[in-house]
C-alpha positions in Angstrom: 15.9 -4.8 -0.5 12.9 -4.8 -2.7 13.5 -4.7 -6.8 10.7 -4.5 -9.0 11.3 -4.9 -12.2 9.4 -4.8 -15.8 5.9 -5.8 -13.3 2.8 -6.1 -16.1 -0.8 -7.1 -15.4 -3.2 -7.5 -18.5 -7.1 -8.3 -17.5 -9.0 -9.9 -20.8 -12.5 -7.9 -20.7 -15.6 -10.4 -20.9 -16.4 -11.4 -25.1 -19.0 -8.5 -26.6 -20.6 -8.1 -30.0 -17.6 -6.4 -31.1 -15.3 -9.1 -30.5 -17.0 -11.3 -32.8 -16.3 -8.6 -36.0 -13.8 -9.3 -38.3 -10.4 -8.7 -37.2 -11.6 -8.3 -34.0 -10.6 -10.2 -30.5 -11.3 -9.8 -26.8 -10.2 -6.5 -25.3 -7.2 -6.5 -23.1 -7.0 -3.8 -19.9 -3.6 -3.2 -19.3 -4.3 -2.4 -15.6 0.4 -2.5 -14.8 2.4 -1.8 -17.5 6.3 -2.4 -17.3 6.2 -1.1 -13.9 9.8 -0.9 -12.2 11.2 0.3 -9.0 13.2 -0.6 -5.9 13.0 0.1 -1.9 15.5 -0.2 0.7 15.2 -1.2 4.6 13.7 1.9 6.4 12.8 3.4 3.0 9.2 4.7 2.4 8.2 5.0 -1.6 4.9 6.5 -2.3 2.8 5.2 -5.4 1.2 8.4 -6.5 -1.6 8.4 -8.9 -5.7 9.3 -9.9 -8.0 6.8 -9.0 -7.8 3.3 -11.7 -4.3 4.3 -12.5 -3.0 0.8 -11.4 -1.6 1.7 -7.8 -4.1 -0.8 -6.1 -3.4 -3.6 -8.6 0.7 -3.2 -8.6 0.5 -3.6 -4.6 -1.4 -6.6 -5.0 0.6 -7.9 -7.3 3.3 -7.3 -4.7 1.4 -9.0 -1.8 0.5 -12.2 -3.9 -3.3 -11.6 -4.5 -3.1 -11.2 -7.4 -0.8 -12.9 -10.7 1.4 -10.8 -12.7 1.2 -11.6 -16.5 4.9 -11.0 -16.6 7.4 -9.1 -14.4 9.0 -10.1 -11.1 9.7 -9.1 -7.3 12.6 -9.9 -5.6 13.3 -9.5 -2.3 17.0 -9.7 -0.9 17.7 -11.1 -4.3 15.4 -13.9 -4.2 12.6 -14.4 -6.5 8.8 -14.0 -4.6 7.3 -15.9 -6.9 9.5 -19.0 -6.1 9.6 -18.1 -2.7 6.1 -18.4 -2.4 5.4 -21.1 -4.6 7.8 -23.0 -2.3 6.3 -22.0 1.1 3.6 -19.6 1.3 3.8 -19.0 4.8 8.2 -18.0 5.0 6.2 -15.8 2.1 4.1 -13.8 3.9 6.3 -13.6 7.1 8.2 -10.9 5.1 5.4 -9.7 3.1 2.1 -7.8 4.5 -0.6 -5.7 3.2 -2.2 -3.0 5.2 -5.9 -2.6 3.4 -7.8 0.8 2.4 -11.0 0.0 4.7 -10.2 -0.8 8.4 -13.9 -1.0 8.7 -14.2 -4.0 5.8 -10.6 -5.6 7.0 -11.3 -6.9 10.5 -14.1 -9.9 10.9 -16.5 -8.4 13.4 -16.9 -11.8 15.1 -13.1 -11.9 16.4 -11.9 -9.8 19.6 -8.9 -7.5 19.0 -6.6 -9.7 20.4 -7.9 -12.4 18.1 -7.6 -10.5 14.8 -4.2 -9.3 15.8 -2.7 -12.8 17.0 -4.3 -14.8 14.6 -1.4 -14.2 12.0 0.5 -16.1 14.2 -1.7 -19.2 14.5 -1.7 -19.4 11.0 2.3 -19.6 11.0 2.1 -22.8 13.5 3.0 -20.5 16.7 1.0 -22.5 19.3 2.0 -21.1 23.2 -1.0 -19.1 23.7 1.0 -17.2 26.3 4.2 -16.3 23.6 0.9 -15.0 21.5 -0.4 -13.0 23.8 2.7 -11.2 24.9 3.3 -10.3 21.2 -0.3 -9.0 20.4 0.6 -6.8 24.0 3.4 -5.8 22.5 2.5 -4.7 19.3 -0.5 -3.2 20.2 1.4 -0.9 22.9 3.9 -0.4 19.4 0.8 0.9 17.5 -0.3 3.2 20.3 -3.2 1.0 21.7 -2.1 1.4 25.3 -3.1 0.3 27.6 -3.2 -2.5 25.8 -4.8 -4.9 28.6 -8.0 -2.6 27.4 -8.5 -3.3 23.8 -7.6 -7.1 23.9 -11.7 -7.9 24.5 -13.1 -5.1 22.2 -14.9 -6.1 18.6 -14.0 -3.7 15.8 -17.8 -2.1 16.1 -16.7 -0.8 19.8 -13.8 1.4 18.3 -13.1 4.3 16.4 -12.1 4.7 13.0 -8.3 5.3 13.7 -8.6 2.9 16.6 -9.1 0.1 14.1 -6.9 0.5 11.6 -4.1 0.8 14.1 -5.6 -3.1 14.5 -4.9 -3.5 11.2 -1.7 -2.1 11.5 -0.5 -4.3 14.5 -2.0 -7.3 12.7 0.4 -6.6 9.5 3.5 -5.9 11.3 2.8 -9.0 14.1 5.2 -11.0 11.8 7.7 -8.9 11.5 7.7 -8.6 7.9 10.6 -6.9 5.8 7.9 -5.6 3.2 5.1 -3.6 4.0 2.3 -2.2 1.4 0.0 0.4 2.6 -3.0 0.6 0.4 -4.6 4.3 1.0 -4.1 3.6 4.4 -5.6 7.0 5.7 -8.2 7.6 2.9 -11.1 7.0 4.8 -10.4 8.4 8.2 -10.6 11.9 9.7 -8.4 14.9 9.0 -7.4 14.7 12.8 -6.2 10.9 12.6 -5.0 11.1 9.3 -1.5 12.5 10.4 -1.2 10.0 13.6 -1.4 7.3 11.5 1.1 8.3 8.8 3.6 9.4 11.7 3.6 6.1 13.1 4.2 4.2 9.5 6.7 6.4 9.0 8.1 5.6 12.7 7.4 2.1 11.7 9.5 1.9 8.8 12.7 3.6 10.3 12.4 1.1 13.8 11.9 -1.5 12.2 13.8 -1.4 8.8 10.9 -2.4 6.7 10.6 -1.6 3.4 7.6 0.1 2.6 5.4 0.9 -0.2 2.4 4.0 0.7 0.0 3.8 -1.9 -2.0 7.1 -2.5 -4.1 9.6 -4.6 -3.2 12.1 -1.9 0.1 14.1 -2.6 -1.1 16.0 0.3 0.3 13.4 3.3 3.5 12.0 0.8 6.2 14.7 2.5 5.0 13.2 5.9 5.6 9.4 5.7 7.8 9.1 2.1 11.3 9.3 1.0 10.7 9.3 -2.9 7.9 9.4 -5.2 6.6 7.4 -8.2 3.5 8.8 -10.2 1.9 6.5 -11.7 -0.4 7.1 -15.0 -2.4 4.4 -16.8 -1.0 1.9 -15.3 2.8 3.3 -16.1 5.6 5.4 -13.7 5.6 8.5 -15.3 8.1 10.1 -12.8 10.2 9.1 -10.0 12.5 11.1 -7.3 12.9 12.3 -3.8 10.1 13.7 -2.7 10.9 17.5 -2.0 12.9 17.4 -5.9 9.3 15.8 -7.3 6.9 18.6 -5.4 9.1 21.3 -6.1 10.3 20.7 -9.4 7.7 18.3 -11.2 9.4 17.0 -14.6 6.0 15.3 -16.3 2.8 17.6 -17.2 0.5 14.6 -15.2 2.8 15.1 -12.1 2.1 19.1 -12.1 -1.4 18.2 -12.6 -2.2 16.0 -9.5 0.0 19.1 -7.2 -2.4 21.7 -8.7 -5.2 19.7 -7.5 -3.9 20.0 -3.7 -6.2 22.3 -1.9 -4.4 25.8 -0.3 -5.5 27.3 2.2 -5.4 30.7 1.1 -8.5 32.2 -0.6 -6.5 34.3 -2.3 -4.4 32.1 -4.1 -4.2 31.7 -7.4 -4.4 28.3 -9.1 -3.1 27.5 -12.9 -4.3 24.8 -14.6 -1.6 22.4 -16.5 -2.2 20.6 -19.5 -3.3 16.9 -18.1 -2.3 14.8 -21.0 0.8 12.4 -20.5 3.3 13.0 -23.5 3.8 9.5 -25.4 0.7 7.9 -23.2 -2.4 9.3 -25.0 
């Protein structure tokens, strides 16, 4: 359903002294490099790599936020970036972003069942009582039950889990066919964590959206994802199903991020694998 293909992003870094040297032009930070991949309905890829590897930047490429220098998306075999040159808003009915920090992602001002049925607002939906029954809904849907008592909260009156499940009910309001998750467990408890990647997963099979779970944490991947990408300076290194990837890791930076999953027994005993990417140094 989704196909990636050849996706690049180049960032010109601000003019310095050494730009104005012979020979010499503005440095170029090749954040996504030739990045392809596709996803089906139901299917969950993970985007696996070290922090500034270019899993943050490909998602927003993906979501629109930001402009590919060259690459494309298509979804169902039409173009993104036509579609959503031609109407943003059919755009991001099938195309939502769930965000790292559910404490920066949700105005403070707005009630729950504001920040969860504005979406629809914005699409032209105007019976305040067909809005209301979907925010019910999908909050029941995201485990905020009984719904009735969230709909007046602010973000400050609820937990950490509590509000990205918002943030959750707010991406999947529309009923979109693409979903990217953006580390979307990075910043809450142990305890939540593995709530909240049950339900994407539970998400993605229900509802047949394609999803894309962005992470630095190989940790939670066998939970929510059917395949793996690792991604290295801004390149996929390696790509399979998840339990062939984990178990039989074909690139040196792959076997290097699984070493760095913490065991739980003292006594193990940890080697440590080159960390250079052949070809990528």
């Amino acid at each position: 359903m989704i196909d990636v293909r050849d996706l690049t992003k180049h960032y010109a870094a601000a003019a310095g002294l050494r730009s104005l040297l012979p020979g010499r032009g503005r440095e170029v930070t090749r954040a996504v490099e030739g990045v392809s991949f596709a996803i089906g309905a139901g299917e969950v890829l993970g985007l696996v790599g070290e922090s500034g590897s270019g899993k943050s930047t490909t998602g927003r490429l993906l979501v629109g936020l930001e402009t590919p220098t060259s690459g494309s998306m298509r979804i169902d075999g039409t173009d993104s970036a036509a579609a959503r040159a031609r109407d943003k808003k059919a755009f991001h009915r099938q195309v939502q972003m769930i965000f790292q920090d559910p404490y920066g992602a949700l105005n403070p001002q707005h009630t729950v069942e504001d920040l969860v049925g504005r979406p629809l607002l914005y699409q032209g939906v105007r019976d305040r009582a067909a809005i209301a029954k979907s925010v019910r809904a999908v909050l029941a849907e995201v485990g905020l039950t009984p719904a009735e008592s969230y709909l007046g909260k602010h973000p400050h009156q609820l937990s950490g889990g509590q509000r990205q499940r918002v943030c959750i009910a707010r991406a999947i309001i529309l009923e979109p066919r693409f979903l990217v998750a953006d580390e979307p467990v990075s910043m809450l408890d142990v305890s939540i964590k593995w709530d909240i990647v049950r339900l994407l997963k539970r998400l993605a099979r229900q509802r047949g959206i394609a999803m894309l779970y962005i992470t630095h944490d190989l940790a939670t991947v066998g939970a929510v994802c059917d395949r793996l990408a690792i991604m290295y300076r801004g390149r996929i290194v390696e790509t399979g199903p998840v339990e062939q990837v984990m178990a039989a890791p074909a690139d040196p930076y792959t076997r290097t991020l699984i070493a760095a999953i913490p065991s739980a027994d003292p006594d193990a005993v940890r080697v440590r694998p080159p960390v250079l990417v052949q070809g990528l140094g």
